[in-house]
C-alpha positions in Angstrom: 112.6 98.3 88.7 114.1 101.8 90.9 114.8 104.5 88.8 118.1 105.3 87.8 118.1 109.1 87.9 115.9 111.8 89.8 115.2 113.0 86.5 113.9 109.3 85.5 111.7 109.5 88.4 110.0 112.6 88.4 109.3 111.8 84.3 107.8 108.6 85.9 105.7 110.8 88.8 104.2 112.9 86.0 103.1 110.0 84.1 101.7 108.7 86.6 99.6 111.5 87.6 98.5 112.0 83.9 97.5 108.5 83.9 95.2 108.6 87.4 93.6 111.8 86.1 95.3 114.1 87.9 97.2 115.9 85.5 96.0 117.1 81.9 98.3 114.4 79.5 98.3 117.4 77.1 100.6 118.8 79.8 102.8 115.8 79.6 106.5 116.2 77.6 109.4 114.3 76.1 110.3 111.1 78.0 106.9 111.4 80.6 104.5 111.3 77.8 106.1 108.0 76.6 106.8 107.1 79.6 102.6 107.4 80.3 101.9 105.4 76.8 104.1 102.4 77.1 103.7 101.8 80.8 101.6 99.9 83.5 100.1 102.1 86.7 102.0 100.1 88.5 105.4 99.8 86.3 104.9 104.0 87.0 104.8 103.4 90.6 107.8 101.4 91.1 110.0 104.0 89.2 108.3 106.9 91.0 108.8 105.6 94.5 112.3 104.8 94.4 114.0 106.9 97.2 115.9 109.4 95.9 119.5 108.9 98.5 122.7 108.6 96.3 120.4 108.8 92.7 122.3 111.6 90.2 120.5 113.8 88.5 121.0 112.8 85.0 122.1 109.0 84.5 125.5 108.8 82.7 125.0 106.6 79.4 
């Protein structure tokens, strides 16, 4: 599933990182700690690596 917005995947990039270790999840806010709870490693990756070309920064509801 791509991401929908940049800001989408850089929530997804810092759940990701709190969820390998990387990152403290203390440091982890709003829609990236969820984001880190409710989703696979590899749910995280998909939305993450979606290239970025033609995404807006916020996705219009």
């Amino acid at each position: 599933m791509p991401a929908k917005s940049k800001a989408q995947q850089m929530a997804a990039g810092a759940a990701l990182s709190a969820k390998r270790g990387d990152t403290s999840k203390s440091d982890l806010k709003g829609a990236s700690k969820s984001m880190e709870k409710s989703m696979t490693e590899k749910e995280l990756e998909e939305l993450a690596s979606t290239k970025r070309k033609g995404e807006p920064g916020h996705a219009v509801a």
